[in-house]
GUGU-808387 format. One record per residue (C-alpha): residue in one letter; x, y, z. Coordinates in steps of 0.2 Angstrom, whole numbers, plus 5000, padded with zeros to 4 digits. Each point is the difference from the previous one (the first is absolute). Last residue first. Layout:
<atoms>
aXYZ/...
</atoms>
This chain:
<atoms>
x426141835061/x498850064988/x498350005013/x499149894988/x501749854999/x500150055022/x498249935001/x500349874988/x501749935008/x499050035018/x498449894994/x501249874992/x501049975018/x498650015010/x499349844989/x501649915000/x500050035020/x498049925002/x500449874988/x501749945010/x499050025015/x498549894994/x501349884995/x500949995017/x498249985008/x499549884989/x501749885002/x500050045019/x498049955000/x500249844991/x501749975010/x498750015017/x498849854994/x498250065003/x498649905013/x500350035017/x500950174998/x499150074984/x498549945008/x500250125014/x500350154993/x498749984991/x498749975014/x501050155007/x499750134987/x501350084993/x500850184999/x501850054999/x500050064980/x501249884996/x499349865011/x498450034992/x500849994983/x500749825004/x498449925006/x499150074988/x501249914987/x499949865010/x498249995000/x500150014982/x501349864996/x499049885012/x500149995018/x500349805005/x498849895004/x499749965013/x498850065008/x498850014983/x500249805000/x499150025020/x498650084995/
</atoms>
């Protein structure tokens, strides 16, 4: 039990992690392994790209929306 304490949250957890924070919900056992047990530049670094993803996404949705409206 004790090797799953430490260790720290995997690609996947953090992911969730990540999108949970975008959306304003998260548990608090998460929350609180991502603070005793996650490295904050892993979370900058995901959260930066996950925004960078998020506005390229926007981005594209608007050019096609406004390519199908003729604008």
């Amino acid at each position: 039990m004790d090797d799953q304490q430490n260790k720290p949250p995997t690609f996947w957890q953090m992911l969730h992690s990540v999108l949970a924070a975008a959306f304003g919900v998260q548990s608090g056992k998460n929350r609180a392994r991502d603070f005793s047990q996650g490295k904050p530049s892993h979370f900058i670094a995901m959260g930066i790209l996950f925004t960078l993803v998020f506005v390229l996404l926007l981005y594209a949705l608007v050019r096609v929306v406004l390519h199908f409206a003729g604008l």
